[in-house]
C-alpha positions as CSV (number, residue, x, y, z in Angstrom):
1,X,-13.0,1.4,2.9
2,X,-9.3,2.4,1.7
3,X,-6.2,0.5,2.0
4,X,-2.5,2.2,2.1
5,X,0.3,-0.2,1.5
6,X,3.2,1.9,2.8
7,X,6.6,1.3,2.0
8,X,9.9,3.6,2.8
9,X,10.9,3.5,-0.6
10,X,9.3,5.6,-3.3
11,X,11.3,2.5,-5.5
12,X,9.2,-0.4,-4.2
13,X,5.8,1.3,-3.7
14,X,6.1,1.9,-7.3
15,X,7.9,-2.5,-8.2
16,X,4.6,-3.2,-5.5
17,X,1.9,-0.9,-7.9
18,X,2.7,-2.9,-10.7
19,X,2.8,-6.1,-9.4
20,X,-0.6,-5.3,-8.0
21,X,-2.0,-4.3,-11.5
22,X,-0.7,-7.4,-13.2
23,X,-2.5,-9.4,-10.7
24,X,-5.9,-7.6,-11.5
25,X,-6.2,-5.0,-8.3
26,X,-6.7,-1.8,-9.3
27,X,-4.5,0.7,-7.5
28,X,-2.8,3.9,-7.9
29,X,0.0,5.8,-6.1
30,X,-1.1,8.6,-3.6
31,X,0.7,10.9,-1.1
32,X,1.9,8.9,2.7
33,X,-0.4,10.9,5.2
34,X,2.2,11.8,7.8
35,X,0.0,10.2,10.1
36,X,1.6,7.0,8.9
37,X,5.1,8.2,9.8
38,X,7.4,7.3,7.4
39,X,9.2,9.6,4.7
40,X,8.8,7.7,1.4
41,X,6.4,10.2,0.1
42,X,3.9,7.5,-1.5
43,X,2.0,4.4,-0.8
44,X,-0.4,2.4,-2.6
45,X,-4.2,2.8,-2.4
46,X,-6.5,0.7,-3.1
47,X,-9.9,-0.8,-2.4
48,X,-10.9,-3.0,1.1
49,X,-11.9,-5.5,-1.5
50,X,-9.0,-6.6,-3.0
51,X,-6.8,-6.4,0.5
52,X,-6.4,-10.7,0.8
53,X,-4.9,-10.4,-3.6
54,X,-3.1,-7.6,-2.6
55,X,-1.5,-9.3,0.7
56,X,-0.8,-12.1,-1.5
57,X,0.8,-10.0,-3.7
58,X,3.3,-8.8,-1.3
59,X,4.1,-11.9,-0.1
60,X,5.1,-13.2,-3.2
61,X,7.9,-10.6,-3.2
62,X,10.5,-9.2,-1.1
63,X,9.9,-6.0,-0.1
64,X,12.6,-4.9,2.5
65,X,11.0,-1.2,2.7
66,X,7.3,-2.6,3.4
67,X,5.9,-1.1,6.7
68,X,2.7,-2.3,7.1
69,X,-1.0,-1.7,5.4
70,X,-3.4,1.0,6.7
71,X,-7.0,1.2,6.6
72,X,-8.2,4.5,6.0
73,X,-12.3,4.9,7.3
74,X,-13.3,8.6,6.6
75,X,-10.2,10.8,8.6
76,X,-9.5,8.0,11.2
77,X,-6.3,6.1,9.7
78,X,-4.7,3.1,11.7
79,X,-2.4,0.4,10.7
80,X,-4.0,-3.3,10.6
């Protein structure tokens, strides 16, 4: 399954994309679905695998735009 990071700032998604690629999770940037109901535009995808680096990741950091992680499972989308 798919992980979304989404954030409410284009800014951060993209500080939180790096961060997550220095710290070995592969991820790239991909359009917010609107079902997710914010405006930034993007979030960050990547695998179900790496969600417990990728939480770690975040906390690490302050992100003040963060608004929560979704899973994505075929077209059914929900935050976790």
């Amino acid at each position: 399954m798919t992980i979304l990071a989404v954030f409410r700032s284009r800014a951060q998604t993209l500080e939180y994309l790096s961060a997550l690629k220095a710290d070995g999770v592969p991820a790239q940037a991909v359009n917010t679905p609107k079902e997710a109901g914010v405006g930034c535009g993007i979030s960050a995808k990547f695998e179900e695998a790496f969600f417990p680096r990728a939480r770690a990741c975040l906390a690490k950091r302050r992100y003040t735009s963060f608004s929560g992680f979704m899973r994505v499972n075929g077209g059914k989308m929900g935050y976790l």
